[in-house]
C-alpha positions as CSV (number, residue, x, y, z in Angstrom):
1,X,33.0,-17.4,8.4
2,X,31.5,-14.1,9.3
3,X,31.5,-13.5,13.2
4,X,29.5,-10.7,15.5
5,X,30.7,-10.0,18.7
6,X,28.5,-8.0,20.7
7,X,29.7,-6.7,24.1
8,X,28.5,-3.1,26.4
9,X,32.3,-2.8,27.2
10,X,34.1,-1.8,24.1
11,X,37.3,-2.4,25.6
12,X,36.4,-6.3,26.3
13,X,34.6,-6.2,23.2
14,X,37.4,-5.1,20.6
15,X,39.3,-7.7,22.6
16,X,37.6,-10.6,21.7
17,X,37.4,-9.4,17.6
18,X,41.3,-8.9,17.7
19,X,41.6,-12.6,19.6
20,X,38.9,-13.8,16.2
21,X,41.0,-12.5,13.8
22,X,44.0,-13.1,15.2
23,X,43.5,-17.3,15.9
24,X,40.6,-17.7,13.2
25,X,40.3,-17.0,9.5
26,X,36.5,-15.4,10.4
27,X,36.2,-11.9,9.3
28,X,34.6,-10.5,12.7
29,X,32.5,-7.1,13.4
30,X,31.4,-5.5,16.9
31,X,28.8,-4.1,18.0
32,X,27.8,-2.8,22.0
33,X,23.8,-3.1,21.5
34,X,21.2,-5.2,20.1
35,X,20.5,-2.1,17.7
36,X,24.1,-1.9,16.7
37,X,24.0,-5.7,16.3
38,X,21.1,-5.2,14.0
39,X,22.5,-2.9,11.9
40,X,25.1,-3.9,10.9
41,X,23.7,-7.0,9.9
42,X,21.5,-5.8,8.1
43,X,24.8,-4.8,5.9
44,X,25.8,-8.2,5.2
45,X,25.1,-11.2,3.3
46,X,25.8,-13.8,5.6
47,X,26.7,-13.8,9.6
48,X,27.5,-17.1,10.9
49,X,28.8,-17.0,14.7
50,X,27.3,-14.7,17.1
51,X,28.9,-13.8,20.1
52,X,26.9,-11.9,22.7
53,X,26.7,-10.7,25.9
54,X,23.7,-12.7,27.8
55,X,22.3,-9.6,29.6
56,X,23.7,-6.2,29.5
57,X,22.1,-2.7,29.1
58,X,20.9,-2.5,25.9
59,X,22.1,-6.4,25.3
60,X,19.4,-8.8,25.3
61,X,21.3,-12.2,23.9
62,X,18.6,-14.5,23.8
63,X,16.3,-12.3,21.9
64,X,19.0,-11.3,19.8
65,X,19.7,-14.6,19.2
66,X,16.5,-15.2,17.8
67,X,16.4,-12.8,16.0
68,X,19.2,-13.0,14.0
69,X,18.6,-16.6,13.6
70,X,15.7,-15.6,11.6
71,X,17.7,-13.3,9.3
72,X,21.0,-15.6,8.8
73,X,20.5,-19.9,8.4
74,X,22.5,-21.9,10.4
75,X,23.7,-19.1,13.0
76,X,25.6,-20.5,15.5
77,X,25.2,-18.6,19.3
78,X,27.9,-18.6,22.1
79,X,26.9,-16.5,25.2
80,X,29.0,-14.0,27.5
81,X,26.7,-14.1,31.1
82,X,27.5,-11.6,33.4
83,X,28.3,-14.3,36.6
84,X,31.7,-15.2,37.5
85,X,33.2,-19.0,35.9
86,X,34.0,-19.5,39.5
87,X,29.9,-19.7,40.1
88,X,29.4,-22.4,37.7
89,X,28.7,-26.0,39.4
90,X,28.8,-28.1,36.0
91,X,31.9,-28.3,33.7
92,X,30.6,-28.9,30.4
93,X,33.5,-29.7,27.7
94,X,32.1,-28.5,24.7
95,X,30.7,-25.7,26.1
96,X,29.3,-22.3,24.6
97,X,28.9,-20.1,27.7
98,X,31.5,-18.4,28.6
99,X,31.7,-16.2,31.9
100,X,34.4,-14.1,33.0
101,X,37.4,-14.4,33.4
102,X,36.9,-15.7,29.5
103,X,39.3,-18.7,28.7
104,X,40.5,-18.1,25.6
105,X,41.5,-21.7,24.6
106,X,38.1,-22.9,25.1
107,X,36.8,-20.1,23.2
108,X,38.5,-21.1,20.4
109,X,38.2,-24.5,20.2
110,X,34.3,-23.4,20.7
111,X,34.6,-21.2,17.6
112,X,36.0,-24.4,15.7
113,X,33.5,-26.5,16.5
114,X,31.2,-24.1,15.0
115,X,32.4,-24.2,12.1
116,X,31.6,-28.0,11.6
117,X,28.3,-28.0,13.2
118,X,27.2,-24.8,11.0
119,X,27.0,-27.8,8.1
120,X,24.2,-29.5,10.1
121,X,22.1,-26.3,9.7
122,X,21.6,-26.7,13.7
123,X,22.7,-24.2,16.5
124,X,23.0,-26.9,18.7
125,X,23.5,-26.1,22.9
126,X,24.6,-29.0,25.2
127,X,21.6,-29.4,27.7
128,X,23.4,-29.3,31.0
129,X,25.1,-26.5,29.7
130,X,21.8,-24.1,28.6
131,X,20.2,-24.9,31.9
132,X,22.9,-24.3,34.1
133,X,23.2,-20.7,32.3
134,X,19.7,-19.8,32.8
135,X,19.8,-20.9,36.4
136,X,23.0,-18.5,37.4
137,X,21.6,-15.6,35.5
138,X,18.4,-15.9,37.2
139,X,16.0,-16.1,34.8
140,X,12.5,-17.1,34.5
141,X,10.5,-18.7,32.4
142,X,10.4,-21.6,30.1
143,X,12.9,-23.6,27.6
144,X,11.9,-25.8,25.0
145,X,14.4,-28.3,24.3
146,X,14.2,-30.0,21.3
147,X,16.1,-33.0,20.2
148,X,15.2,-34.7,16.6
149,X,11.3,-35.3,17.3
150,X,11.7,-35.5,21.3
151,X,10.8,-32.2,23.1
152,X,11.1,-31.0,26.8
153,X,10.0,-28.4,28.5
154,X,11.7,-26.8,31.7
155,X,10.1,-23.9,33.7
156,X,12.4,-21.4,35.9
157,X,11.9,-19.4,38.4
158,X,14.5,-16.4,39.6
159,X,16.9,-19.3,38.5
160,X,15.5,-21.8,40.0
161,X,14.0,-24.9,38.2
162,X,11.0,-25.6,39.6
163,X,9.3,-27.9,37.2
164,X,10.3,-30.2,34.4
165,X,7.9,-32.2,31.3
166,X,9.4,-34.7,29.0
167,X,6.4,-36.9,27.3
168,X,4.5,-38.5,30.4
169,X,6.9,-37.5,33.1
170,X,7.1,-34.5,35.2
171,X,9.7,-32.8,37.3
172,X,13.1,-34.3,38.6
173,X,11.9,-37.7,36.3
174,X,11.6,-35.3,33.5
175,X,14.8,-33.5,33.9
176,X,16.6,-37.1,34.7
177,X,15.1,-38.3,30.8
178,X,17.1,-35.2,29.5
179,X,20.7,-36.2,30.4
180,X,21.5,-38.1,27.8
181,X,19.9,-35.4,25.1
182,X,24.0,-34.1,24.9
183,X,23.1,-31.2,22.2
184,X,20.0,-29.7,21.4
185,X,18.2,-26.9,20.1
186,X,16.4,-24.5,22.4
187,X,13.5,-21.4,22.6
188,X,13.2,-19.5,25.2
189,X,9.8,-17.5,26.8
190,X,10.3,-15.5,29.3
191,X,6.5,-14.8,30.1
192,X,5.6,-18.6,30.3
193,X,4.8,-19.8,33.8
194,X,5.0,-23.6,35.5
195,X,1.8,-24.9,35.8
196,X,2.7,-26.1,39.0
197,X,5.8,-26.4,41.0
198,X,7.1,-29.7,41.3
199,X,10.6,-29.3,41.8
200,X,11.8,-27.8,45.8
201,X,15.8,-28.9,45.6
202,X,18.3,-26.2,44.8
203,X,18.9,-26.4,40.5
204,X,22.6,-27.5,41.1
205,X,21.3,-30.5,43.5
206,X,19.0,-31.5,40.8
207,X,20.8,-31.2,37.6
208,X,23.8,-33.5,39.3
209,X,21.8,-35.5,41.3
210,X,20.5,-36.2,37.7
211,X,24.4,-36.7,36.2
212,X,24.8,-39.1,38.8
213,X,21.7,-41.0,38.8
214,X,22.4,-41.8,35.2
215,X,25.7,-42.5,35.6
216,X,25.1,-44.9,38.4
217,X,22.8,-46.9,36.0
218,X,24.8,-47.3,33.3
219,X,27.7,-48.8,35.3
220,X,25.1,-50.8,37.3
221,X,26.6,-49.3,40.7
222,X,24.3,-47.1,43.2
223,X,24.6,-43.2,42.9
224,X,26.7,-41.5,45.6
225,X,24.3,-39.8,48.3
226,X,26.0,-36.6,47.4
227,X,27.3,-36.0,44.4
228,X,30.5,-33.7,44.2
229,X,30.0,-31.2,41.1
230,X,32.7,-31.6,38.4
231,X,35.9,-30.2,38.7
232,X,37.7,-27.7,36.6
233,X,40.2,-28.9,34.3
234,X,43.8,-28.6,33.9
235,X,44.2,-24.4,33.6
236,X,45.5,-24.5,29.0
237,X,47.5,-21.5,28.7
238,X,46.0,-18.2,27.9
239,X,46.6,-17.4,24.3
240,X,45.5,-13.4,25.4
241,X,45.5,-11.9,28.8
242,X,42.5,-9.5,29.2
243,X,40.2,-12.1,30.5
244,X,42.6,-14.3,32.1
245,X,46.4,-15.6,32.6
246,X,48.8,-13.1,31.2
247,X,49.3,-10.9,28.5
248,X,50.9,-12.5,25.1
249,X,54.1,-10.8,24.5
């Protein structure tokens, strides 16, 4: 596989290539903008993993994203957002976001797991996972979530979601139906507005009063009255020490 990795800190940047190469049979290029990013793709015949910063100067992920998309079939996307892991409130196992301090294990297995869903043709994002990215990055706006012929929309604020629309349902019903949609592919407007604001909870307190709601149901047991967020798992040891643990001898 061909691999981008697109990073404002070259030093971070070059990192992550020499961890690609290193661990991965991918033949892996850099780049520190979305105009070096296009570039250079535009001097290849295939690009099948990119890795991008979410928001930097000169770094716009999502729109890079898409774009690229367009250019290479099947592109798979993992994201680099700019808040600390600590912030996150969801652990998602098969995740594709990866804040800093980067985990290098899960990176990895990440990257291998692209490689087999690259086959379906689908850059597919788990659903907990995309929200809970757009939420700590502070975004506005809408994502479409699309999942065979089922579609959802979800409409944020300054990272907040304030309104939810899955077939006839609206707000934290909405958001409740889209639990079980595990993987799914996304777009993203930025200049697309809620009609109106149905949501008033805090994203977190939805999204795992949500988790826990549906997992109440299928056990047939009452959902806790507040939900504890998910824990981090057992620390893997780091295979590279820039981003986290220590440095391989």
């Amino acid at each position: 596989m061909q691999t981008l990795v697109v990073h404002r800190d070259a030093e971070v940047g070059e990192e992550l290539v020499r961890l690609v190469k290193e661990y991965t049979e991918h033949q892996c290029g850099f780049a520190r903008s979305d105009a070096g990013a296009l570039d250079w793709a535009r001097g290849v015949p295939r690009l099948s993993l990119l890795i991008t910063q979410l928001q930097a100067d000169g770094v716009n992920g999502l729109a890079l994203a898409g774009t690229l998309s367009e250019m290479f079939a099947g592109l798979q996307t993992m994201f680099l957002p700019d808040y600390p892991a600590t912030a996150q409130r969801l652990d998602v196992p098969t995740s594709k976001v990866f804040p800093e301090p980067i985990d290098g294990e899960r990176l990895l297995d990440a990257i291998a797991r692209a490689e087999e869903q690259r086959k379906t043709g689908m850059d597919l994002f788990p659903t907990l996972d995309l929200l809970q990215m757009c939420c700590l990055a502070g975004r506005s706006g809408a994502v479409q979530l699309v999942k065979g012929s089922r579609t959802a929309i979800v409409y944020l604020l300054s990272g907040r979601i304030v309104h939810a629309e899955r077939g006839a349902a609206r707000g934290a019903e909405a958001l409740y139906q889209l639990v079980p949609w595990e993987a799914v592919e996304f777009a993203y407007d930025y200049a697309v507005r809620a009609p109106v604001h149905t949501i008033q909870t805090p994203w977190d307190e939805t999204l795992i009063g949500a988790v826990a709601r549906r997992k109440a149901e299928v056990v047939g047991q009452a959902p806790p009255t507040s939900p504890a967020p998910a824990t981090d798992p057992a620390p893997k040891p780091a295979r590279w020490g820039l981003f986290g643990g220590t440095r391989k001898p």
